[in-house]
N, C-alpha and C positions, 0 to 999 in steps of 0.2 A: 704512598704507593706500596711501600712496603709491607704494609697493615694490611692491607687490601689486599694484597700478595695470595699473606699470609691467610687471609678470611677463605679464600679459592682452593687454597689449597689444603684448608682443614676440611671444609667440604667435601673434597674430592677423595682422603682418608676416609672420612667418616661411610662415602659410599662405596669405599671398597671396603670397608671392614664388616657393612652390613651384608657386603655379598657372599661373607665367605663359606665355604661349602658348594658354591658356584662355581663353575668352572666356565663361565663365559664371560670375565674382565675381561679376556686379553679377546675377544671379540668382538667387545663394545669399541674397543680404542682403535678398532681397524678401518673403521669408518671417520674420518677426517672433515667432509665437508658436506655441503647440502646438496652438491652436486652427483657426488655416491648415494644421499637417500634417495634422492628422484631416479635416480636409473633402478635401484633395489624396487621401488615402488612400481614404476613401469614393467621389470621383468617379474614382478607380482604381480600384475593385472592381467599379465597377457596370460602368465600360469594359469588366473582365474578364468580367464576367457574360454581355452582350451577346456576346462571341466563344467560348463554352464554354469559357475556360481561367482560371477562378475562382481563387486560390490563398489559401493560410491564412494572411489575415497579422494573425491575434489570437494568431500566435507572438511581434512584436514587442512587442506591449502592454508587457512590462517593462521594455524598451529605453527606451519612452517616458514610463514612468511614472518609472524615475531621472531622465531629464533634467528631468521637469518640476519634479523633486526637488530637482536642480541648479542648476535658472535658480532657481526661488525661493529658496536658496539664496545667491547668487551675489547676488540682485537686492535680498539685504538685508543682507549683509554686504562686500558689496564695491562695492555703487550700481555696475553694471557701465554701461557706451555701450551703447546699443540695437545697435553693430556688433556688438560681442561676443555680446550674447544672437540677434541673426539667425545667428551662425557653430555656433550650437549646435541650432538647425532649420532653418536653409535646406538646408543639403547631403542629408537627407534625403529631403526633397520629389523632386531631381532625381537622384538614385542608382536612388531605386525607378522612378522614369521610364524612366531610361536603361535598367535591367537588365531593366522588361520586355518588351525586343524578342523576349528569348528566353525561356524555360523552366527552363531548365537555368543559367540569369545567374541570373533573378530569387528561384531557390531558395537558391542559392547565400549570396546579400545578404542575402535575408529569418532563413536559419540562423545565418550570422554575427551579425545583431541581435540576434537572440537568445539564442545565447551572448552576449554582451558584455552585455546586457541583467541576465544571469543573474548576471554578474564584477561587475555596477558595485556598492558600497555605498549604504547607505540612507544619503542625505546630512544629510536629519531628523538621525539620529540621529546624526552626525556632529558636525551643527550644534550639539547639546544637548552632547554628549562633551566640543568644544573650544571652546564660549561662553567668549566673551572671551580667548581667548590668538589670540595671531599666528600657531599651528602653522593653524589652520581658513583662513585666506586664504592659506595656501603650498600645503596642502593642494587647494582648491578649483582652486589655479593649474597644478598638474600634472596634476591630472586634463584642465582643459580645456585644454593643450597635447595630453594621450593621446586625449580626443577628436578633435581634430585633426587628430592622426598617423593614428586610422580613420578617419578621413572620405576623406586623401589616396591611403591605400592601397585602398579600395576605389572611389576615384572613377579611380585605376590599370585596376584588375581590370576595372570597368562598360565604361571607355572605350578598354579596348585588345582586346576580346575581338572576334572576328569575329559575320558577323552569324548563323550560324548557332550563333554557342557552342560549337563544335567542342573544347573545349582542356580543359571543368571536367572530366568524366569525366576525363582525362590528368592532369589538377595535381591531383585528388585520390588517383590511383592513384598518382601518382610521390608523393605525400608517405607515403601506408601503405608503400610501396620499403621493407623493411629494419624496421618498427616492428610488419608484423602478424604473427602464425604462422599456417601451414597448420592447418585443423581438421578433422581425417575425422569425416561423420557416418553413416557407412552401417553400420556393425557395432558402433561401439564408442561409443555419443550421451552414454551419460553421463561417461565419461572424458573426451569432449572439452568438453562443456559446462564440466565442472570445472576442463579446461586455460583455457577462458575465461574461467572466474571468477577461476581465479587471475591469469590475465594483468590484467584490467579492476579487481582488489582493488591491484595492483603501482600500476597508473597511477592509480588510485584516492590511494593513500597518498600516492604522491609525487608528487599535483597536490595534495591538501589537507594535506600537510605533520603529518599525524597523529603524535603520539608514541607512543614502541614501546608501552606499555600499552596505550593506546587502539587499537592496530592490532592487539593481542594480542584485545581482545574483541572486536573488529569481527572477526576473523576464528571467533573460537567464537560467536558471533550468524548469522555466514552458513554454516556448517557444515553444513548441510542445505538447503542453497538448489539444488545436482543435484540432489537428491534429489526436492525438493518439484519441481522443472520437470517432469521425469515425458517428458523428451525433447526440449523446448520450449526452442530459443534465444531465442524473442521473449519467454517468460515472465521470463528473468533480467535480460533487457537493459530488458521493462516495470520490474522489480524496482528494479535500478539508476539508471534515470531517475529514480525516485522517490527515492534517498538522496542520491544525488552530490551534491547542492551541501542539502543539510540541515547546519545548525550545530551542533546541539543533538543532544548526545551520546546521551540517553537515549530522545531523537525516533529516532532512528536503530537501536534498540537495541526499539523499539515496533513498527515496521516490520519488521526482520529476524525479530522474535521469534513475528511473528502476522503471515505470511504469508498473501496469501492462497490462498484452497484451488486458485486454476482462474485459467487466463490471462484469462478470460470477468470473476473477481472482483478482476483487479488494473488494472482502470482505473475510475475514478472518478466515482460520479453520485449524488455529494451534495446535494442541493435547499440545504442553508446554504452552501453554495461560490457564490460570484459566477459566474455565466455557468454554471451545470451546467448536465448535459443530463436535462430532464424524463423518464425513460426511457420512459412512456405517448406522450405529443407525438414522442419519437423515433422509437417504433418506428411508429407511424400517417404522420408524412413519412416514413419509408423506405420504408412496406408502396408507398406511395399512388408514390412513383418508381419501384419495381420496375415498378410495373402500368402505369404509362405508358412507361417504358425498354422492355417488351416488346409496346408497342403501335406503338413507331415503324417506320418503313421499315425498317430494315436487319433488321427481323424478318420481313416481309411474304413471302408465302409462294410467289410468283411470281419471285422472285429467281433468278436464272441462277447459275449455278456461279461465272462469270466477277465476277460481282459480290459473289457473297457472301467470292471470295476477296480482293479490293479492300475491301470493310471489315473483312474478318480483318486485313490490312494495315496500316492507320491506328488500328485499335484498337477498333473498335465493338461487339465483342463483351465488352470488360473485364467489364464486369456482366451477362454472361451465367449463368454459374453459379451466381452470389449470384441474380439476381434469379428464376431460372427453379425455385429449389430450395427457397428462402422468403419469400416475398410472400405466399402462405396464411401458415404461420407467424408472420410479422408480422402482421399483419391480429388473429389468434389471441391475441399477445401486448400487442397496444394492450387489446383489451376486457377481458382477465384486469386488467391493472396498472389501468386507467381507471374498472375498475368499471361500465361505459358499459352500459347496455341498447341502446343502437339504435345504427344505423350513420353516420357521419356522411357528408352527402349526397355531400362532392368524393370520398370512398370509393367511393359506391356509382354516380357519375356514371361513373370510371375504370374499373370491374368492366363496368359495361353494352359501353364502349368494347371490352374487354377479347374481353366476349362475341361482341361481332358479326363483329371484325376477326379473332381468334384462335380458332374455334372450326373442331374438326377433323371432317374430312369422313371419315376412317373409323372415327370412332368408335361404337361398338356398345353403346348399352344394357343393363347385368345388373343382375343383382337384387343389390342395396345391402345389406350388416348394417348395425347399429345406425349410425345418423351420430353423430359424433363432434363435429360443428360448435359453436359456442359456440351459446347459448341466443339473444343478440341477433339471428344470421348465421341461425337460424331462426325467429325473429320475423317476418322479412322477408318469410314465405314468402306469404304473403296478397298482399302489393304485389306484389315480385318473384318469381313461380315458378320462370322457368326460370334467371334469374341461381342462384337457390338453390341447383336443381337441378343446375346446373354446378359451385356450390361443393362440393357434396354429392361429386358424381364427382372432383374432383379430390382432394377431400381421401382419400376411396377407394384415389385411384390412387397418391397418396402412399405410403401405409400399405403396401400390396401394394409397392411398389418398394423400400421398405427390409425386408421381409422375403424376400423374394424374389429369384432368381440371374437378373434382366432384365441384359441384356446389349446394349450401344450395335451391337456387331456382329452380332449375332441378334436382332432390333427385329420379327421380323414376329409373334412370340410376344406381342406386348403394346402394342404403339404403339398398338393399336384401345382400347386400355382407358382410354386419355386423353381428356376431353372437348373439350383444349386440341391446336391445333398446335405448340406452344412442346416437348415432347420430340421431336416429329418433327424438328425444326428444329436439335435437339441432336446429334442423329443427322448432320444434313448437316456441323453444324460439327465434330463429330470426325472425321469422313471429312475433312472439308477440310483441318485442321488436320497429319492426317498425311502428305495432300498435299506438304505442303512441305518434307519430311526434307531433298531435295537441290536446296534452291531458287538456294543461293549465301548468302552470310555477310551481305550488307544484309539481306533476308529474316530470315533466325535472328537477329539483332540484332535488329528491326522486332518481331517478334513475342515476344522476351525481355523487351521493353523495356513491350511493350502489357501479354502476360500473366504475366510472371515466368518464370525460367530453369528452371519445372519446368510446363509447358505441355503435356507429355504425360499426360492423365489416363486414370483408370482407367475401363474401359469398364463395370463394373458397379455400376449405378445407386446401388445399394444400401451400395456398399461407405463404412466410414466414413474412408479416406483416400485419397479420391477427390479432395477440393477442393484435399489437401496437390500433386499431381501428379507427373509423374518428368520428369528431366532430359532422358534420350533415350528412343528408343522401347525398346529394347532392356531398358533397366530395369522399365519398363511391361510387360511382355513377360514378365519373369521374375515380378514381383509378380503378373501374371492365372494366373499358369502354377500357382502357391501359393497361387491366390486365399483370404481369408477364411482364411488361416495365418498371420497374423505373427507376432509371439516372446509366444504366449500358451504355459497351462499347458492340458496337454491331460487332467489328473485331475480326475474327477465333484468337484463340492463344492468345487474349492479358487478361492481368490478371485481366480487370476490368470487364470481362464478367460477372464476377461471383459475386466478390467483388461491384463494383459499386461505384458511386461517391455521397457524402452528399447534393449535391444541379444538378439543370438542368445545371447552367452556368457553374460552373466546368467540369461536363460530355461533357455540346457543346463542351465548350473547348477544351477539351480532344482532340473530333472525328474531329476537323479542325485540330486539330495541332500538337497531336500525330501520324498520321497518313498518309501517306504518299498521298496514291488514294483512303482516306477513302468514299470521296464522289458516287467515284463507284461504292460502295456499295449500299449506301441510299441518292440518290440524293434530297431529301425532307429535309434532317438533315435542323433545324433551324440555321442561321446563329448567330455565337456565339462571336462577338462582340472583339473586341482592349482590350488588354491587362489596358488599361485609363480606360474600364468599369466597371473593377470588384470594389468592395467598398474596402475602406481599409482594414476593419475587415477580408474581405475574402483573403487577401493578404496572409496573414501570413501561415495560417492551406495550402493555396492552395500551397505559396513556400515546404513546407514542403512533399508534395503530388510529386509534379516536380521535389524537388530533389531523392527521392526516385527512381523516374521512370526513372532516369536520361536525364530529357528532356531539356538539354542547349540550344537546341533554344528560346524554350517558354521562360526559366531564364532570358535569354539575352533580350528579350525584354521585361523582369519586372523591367530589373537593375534598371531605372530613378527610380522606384516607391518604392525601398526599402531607401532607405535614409528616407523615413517616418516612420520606424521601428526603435526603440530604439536600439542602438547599444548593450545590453546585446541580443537581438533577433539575431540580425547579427552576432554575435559570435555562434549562438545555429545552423543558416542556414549552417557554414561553418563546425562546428563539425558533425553535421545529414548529410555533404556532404563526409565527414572523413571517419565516419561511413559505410558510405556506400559502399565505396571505391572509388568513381567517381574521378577520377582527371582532367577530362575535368573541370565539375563543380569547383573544389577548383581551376582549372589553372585562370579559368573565376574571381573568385570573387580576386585572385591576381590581374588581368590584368587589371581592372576596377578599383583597391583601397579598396575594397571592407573590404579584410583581414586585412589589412593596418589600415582605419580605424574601424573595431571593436572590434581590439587587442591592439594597439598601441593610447596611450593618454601621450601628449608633452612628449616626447623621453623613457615613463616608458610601460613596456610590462605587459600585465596582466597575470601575471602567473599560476595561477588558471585555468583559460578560455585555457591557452595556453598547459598545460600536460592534458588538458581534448582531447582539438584538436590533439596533436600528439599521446597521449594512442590510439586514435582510429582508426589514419592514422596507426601505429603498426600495432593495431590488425586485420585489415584488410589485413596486409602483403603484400600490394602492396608497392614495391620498387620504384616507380615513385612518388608514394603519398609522400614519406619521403625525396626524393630530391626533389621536390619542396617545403615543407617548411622546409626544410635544407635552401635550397638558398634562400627561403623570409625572413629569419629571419636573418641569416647571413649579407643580402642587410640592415639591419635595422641597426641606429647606437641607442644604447639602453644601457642605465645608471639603475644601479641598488640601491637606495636610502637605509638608511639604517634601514629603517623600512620594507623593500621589500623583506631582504634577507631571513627570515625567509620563505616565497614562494618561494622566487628562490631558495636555495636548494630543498625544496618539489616537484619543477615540474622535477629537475632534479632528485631526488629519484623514483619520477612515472614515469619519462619517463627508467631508466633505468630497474626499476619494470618489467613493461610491455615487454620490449625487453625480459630481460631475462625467461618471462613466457611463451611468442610465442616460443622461443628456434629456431630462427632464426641467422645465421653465417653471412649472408647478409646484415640484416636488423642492427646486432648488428655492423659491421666492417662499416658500412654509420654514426651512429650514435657517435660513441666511441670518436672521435674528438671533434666533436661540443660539447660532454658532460663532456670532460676531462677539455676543456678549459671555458666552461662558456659562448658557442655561441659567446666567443671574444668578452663577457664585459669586459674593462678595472678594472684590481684591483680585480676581483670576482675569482680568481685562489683558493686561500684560502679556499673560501665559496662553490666553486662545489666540490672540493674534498670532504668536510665536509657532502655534499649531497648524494657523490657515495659510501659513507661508514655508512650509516644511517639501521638500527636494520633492516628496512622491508625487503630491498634489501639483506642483509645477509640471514635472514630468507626466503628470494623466490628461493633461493638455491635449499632447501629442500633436502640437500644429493643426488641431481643428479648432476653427476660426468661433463657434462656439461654446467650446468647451473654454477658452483662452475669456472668449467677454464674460462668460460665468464667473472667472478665478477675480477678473479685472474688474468685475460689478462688485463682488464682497471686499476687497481690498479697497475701494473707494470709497463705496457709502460710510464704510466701518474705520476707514484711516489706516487698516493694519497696517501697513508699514511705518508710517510716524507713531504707532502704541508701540512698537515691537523695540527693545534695547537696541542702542547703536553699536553694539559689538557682535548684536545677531544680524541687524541690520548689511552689515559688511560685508556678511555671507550667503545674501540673496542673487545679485549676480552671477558668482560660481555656481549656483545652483540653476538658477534656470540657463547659464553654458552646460550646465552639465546633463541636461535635461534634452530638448525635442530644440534646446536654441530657438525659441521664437522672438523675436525681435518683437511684436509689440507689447510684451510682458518686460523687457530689457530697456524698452523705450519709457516706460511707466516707473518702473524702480530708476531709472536714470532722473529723472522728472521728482521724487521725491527721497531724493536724498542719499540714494545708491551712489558713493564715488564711482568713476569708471575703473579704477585701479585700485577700488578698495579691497581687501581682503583681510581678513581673521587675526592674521600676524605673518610674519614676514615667511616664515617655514609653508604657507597658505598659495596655493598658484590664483592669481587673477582671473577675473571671467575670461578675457582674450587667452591667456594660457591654457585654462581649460578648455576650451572653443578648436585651441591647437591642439590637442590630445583628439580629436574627434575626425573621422574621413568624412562625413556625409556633406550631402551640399547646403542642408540649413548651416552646419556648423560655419562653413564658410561664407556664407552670406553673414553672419553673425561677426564674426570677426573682421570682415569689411566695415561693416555697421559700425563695432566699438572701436576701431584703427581711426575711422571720420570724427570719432566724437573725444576724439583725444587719447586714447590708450595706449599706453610706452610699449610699444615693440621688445625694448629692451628690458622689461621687469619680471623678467623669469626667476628662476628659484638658484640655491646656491647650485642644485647639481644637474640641472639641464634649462638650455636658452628654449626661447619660446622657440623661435625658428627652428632650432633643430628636431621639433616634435611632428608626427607622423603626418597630422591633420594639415601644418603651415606647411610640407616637401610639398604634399597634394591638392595644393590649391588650384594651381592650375589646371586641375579636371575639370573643375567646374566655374573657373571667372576668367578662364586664360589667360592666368597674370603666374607669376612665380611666387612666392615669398619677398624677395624683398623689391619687387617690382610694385606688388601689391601694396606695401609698406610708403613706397617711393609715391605712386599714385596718391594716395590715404591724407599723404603729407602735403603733398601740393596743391589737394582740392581743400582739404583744413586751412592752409596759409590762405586760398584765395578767399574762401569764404570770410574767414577771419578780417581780409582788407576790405574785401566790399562790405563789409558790416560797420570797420571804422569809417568808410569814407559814407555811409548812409549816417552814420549818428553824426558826423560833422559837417556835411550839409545838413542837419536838421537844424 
């Protein structure tokens, strides 16, 4: 302890000596606990609040949940000096102080926290790991030296930066120097998306030190991740914020596997997550700042050219397009999610607002079709008429502006149709906006910075990558020039009409080779080049495209070019062709070798890869799918090592899983062979059995009557329970108590060889104990069942009686008996049974 002491306390030298010439040590130590940083941080927010530069800092929350982790920690195994624990919050408090002079400081500090927040270990469980050994106070001692080391180096960065922060944009750009690659997105999005996956999977691996297996399926797990982006950098890079720092290999493997469908569905508003976002309460405070954001001055309709280009300047237009394009929609989408009949009052105070300051003077009255409005928004119409009345029109002029070719530079066609000035006012700000092509390089910076470097939008109202915008005008230019052309399929019926392709060379693609006499159509189509053209990068996201549409010819003439695809991809192209149900395509990647090799490595199968492939051949339920790899895998001669076994029964669990959840007779009487025997591994008789009796498959039963003669067909024709060791044997009971309890699966393993009181080893609860852990009313019907067939009431474990467990108190819910009433009964229909059976065998 002493050493240790001593380790804290050289630390704590060492960073005051580094401070010296500072005059704020005796600053740092006036801060105590984590209960002084959160009030410091609170009367820093609301500072922010008051000068509109509000910033997120519920990013540090984890930064400060380890320390708190820390100090308690520290404050019980090491009895630290209250100096010590102030050196672990003071510095804190005046970092965020210092950094926010500026903007661009304080984001800076705030990101770095949270990294380092994200790197620090759970020290709990540190402290549990290394109780009682001297590694946990060496341990504790380096860490608060590296806390330390960040404290000094960012109290550097805080205290040496100018006051305008002029330098972070510089030190971050000089550190990407040499570490980023160029990315073209203009022609070729998903080849380079995929250049970024692979770059960001590289840093990926060799920041978490992954071994080559495991970087082997992380890589066939994200194999369809171009694909699934659909053109979207933000989609892969939401993706990846969500794995990077995940431990848990199979977490990770849950996530890649069951992405979600839309950029909109990969961020998160879970109500059981601490702090989510209620999405009804969200969208009602968003609807409700839209509608005051376009009520303030910089909206007002008397504004000089001179001024409106003075807050295009500073940035006061940022939430112009969001707020002018959805705030009905909001509004829309609070009453759908809320359920709410009426409007609530701070809504309908902000709309009156809305009305009187925002309402356009050449608007003209038509005749309305049906209104569209929620049922609540014309509830209202009795109180408010003309509020209504206005919603009515705009929602109108909505509708009309996305079906329609309204144009920002031809506005005299349609600006009257609005009841609002807010599109007139759209009008001035594109005009304005292009204003400033040749303003000087402060400007183009000023307004990059406000609106993002694609600030040139599309002048047709309607169009749906209006919000995305263009860089220069020029590109702007050529997009209106193509309007409502982008890389779609232009043949009646086919599904890309609409949808559309992430690049031109995909889309040619497509309309050569997806299509039969596409050319008759558009004789002009550019010619779109040998399957040798496309780059590699576009290989991949494009096979994933092709298999989807099931286009086996184009396939067939990409085969030479997939061998350049890591064989964890080649496994991901045959399962997304599973999926799908194509069996052309999976006959194809047989017939070529394909399946062959991205399953099969010197005679051992990847079993993993391979119940992934047939879970999905199943759940497709095509029957043709499942005889062909019946018969590919059956053709294989395939040794099972005995480090392997432990996967070979799991694919054989998942594959019988999956059969028996389809609830297919067909699919199950194709498979029940090949799974009884072990695909005809030599020697593996033992180990499938062991697989077809494992806890999940009991439990996907679920007490339907045939899912239950399914499990109880393959375990009879095939014997598995008399194949299976008697010491696994033991542990079938407990498994189906612990399961859905179906009595005639209990009744079956009772019948061959299942003791009633068997279990694993004595530290093991019996199937009646386990049955007791359970409220439902199978469990209790279960428990009467094995009480009749002889199970000891009394064989609970050393540290709780069966009886005292929650299931046996609540018996009487459902057999209205008690616990040991029921026990009492149990007993005296067993004795009677038991003498009428002596007295039948002695009259015989």
């Amino acid at each position: 302890m002493a050493t240790t002491q001593r380790a804290f306390e050289a630390a704590m030298l060492d960073f005051k000596d580094k401070l010296k010439g500072h005059s704020f040590y005796d600053q740092i130590v006036q801060t105590t606990s984590i209960e002084q940083v959160y009030q410091d941080i609170k009367n820093l927010q609301d500072k922010q609040a008051k000068s509109d530069r509000l910033r997120n800092l519920s990013k540090i929350e984890p930064f400060l949940a380890r320390l708190r982790e820390y100090s308690s920690v520290v404050e019980t195994f090491v009895q630290a000096k209250p100096d010590i624990l102030a050196l672990i919050w003071g510095p804190i408090k005046l970092l965020l102080l210092w950094a926010d002079v500026t903007k661009q400081s304080f984001d800076a500090l705030v990101n770095a926290l949270e990294e380092v927040g994200n790197a620090l270990p759970d020290f709990c469980e540190l402290a549990e790991m290394f109780a009682g050994n001297n590694r946990l106070q060496q341990l504790l001692a380096l860490y608060f030296r590296d806390i330390l080391e960040f404290y000094l180096i960012s109290t550097k960065y805080t205290t040496h930066k100018t006051d305008k922060g002029a330098h972070e944009a510089d030190d971050i750009l000089g550190n990407l120097d040499g570490n980023a690659i160029d990315i073209e997105v203009d022609k070729n999005n998903a080849g380079s998306i995929q250049v970024f996956i692979n770059q960001t999977m590289r840093e990926w691996f060799k920041d978490r030190g992954f071994v080559s297996d495991v970087r082997d399926q992380l890589q066939g797990w994200a194999a369809s991740l171009a694909y699934r982006a659909q053109g979207m950098f933000l989609y892969v890079k939401v993706i990846f914020r969500m794995i990077y720092y995940v431990n848990d290999i199979g977490d990770i493997k849950a996530q890649l596997e069951n992405l979600p469908p839309s950029l909109e569905d990969a961020y998160i508003f879970d109500t059981e997550i601490k702090n989510s976002i209620t999405l009804s309460e969200m969208a009602l405070e968003l609807a409700i700042r839209c509608v005051v954001y376009m009520c303030q001055d910089h909206h007002d309709s008397h504004l000089t050219e001179d001024e409106i280009d003075a807050n295009i300047i500073w940035g006061a237009y940022r939430l112009h397009h969001f707020s002018s394009n959805f705030w009905l929609d909001l509004i829309h989408e609070y009453l759908t999610l809320s359920g709410s009949e009426t409007i609530p009052d701070s809504l309908i105070d902000q709309l009156r607002i809305l009305f009187e300051t925002r309402s356009s003077d050449h608007y003209i009255e038509t005749d309305q079709s049906e209104s569209r409005l929620h049922p609540a928004i014309l509830g209202l119409e009795f109180q408010e008429p003309a509020l209504v009345q206005m919603l009515k029109s705009c929602s109108e002029f909505q509708t009309s502006s996305l079906k329609s070719d309204f144009q920002l530079n031809d506005s005299e066609q349609w600006f009257h149709t609005s009841p609002l000035y807010i599109p007139e006012f759209s009008i001035l700000l594109h005009r304005r906006l292009d204003g400033f092509v040749n303003k000087g390089h402060s400007i183009i910076e000023s307004l990059s910075y406000h609106y993002g470097p694609r600030y040139f939008k599309c002048g047709f109202l309607g169009c749906k990558y209006r919000r995305y915008g263009f860089e220069t005008k020029a590109s702007r230019q050529a997009h209106e020039k193509h309007h409502q052309k982008p890389w779609n399929c232009d043949y009646p019926g086919c599904r890309y009409v609409s949808k559309g392709f992430v690049s031109r060379k995909m889309r040619d693609y497509h309309l050569k080779h997806g299509h039969t006499n596409v050319h008759a159509i558009d004789p002009h189509l550019p010619h779109a080049g040998l399957p040798e053209e496309f780059e590699d990068e576009e290989i991949q996201p494009l096979m994933f495209d092709l298999i989807h549409t099931d286009q086996v010819a184009i396939i067939m003439s990409l085969i030479p070019r997939l061998a350049g695809v890591g064989r964890s991809v080649q496994r991901e192209f045959s399962i997304h062709a599973a999926r799908m149900g194509s069996y052309s395509i999976l006959q194809l990647f047989h017939r070529c070798g394909l399946l062959t090799s991205a399953f099969m490595v010197n005679g051992s199968l990847n079993w993993k890869a391979f119940s992934d492939l047939a879970g999905n051949a199943i759940q497709s339920e095509s029957v043709s799918l499942s005889k062909l790899l019946l018969c590919w895998i059956t053709a294989q001669e395939i040794t099972v090592q005995g480090f392997e076994k432990g996967n070979f029964q799991l694919a054989l669990k998942d594959i019988l899983w999956t059969i028996i959840e389809v609830k297919s007779q067909e699919l199950f009487d194709l498979w029940k062979l090949d799974l009884a025997t072990g695909f005809g591994v030599i020697g593996a008789a033992a180990d499938a059995a062991q697989g077809l009796a494992f806890q999940a498959v009991i439990a996907r039963t679920d007490n339907i009557p045939n899912c239950e003669r399914m499990l109880l067909d393959i375990w009879d024709e095939f014997r598995v329970l008399d194949t299976i060791k008697p010491r696994e044997r033991s542990k079938i009971l407990s498994r189906i108590a612990d399961s859905s309890c179906p009595i005639s699966l209990t009744q079956y393993a009772l019948n061959h060889g299942c003791l009633v009181d068997g279990r694993y080893n004595s530290a093991f609860p019996t199937a009646l104990h386990v049955a007791a852990r359970r409220t439902t009313r199978e469990a209790a019907n279960l428990m009467e069942f094995l009480l009749l067939q002889g199970a000891d009431p009394n064989k609970g474990t050393k540290t709780k009686r069966i009886g005292d467990e929650k299931g046996a108190q609540q018996v009487s819910k459902w057999l209205g008996l008690t616990w040991e009433q029921l026990v009492e009964k149990a007993t005296e229909t067993r004795q009677r049974n038991e003498k009428k059976e002596n007295e039948d065998s002695y009259s015989d």
